[in-house]
C-alpha positions in Angstrom: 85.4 -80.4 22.6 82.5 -78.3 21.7 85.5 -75.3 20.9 86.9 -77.9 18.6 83.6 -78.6 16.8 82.7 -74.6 16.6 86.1 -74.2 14.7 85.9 -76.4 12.5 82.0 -76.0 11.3 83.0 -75.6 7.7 83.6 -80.0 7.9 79.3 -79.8 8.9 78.5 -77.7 6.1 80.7 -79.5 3.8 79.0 -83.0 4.6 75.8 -81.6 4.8 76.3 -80.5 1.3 77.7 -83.5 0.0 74.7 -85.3 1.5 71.6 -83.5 0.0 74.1 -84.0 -3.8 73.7 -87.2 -2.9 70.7 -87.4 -2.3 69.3 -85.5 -5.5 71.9 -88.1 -7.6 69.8 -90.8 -6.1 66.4 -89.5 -7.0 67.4 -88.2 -10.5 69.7 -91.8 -11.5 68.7 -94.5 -8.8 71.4 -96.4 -10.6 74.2 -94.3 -10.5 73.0 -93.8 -7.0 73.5 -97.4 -6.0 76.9 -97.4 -8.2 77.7 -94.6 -5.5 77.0 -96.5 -2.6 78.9 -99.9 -3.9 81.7 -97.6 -4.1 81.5 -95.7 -0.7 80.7 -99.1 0.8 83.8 -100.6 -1.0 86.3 -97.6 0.1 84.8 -97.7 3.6 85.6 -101.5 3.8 89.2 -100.5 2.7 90.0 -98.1 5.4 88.5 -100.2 8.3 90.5 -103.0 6.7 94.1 -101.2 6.5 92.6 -99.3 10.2 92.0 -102.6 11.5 95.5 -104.8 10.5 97.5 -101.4 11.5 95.9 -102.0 15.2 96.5 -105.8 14.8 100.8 -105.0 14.3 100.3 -102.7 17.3 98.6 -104.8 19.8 100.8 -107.6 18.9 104.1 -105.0 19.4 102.1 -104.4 22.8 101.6 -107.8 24.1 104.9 -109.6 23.2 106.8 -107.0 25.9 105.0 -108.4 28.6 103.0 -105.6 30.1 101.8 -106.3 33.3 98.3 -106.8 33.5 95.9 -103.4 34.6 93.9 -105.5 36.9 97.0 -106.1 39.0 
């Protein structure tokens, strides 16, 4: 795992940089800051929400072919 995070170390840098924009956008326009965090708060809602009825199809796929139980 740790390989996996030392190869791809560009994604850190990248969200680290993102995050001190954001930051200064906040400071500078407080509004346009909270605009930005309706919006990230609205798309994160919209990914868990498609994440979470995609599981919903699958479990229900998984439990009508009558597994057995794991505890048996």
């Amino acid at each position: 795992m740790l390989y996996s995070l030392a190869r791809n170390w560009w994604w850190f840098a990248l969200r680290g940089g993102l995050a001190i924009l954001f930051g200064i956008l906040i400071v500078a326009v407080p509004s346009a800051g909270a605009l930005a965090v309706m919006w990230l708060i609205a798309a994160y809602a919209l990914a868990f929400g498609v994440v979470l009825l995609a599981l919903a199809f699958r479990l229900r796929e998984f439990a009508s072919r009558g597994t057995p139980s794991a505890t048996a």
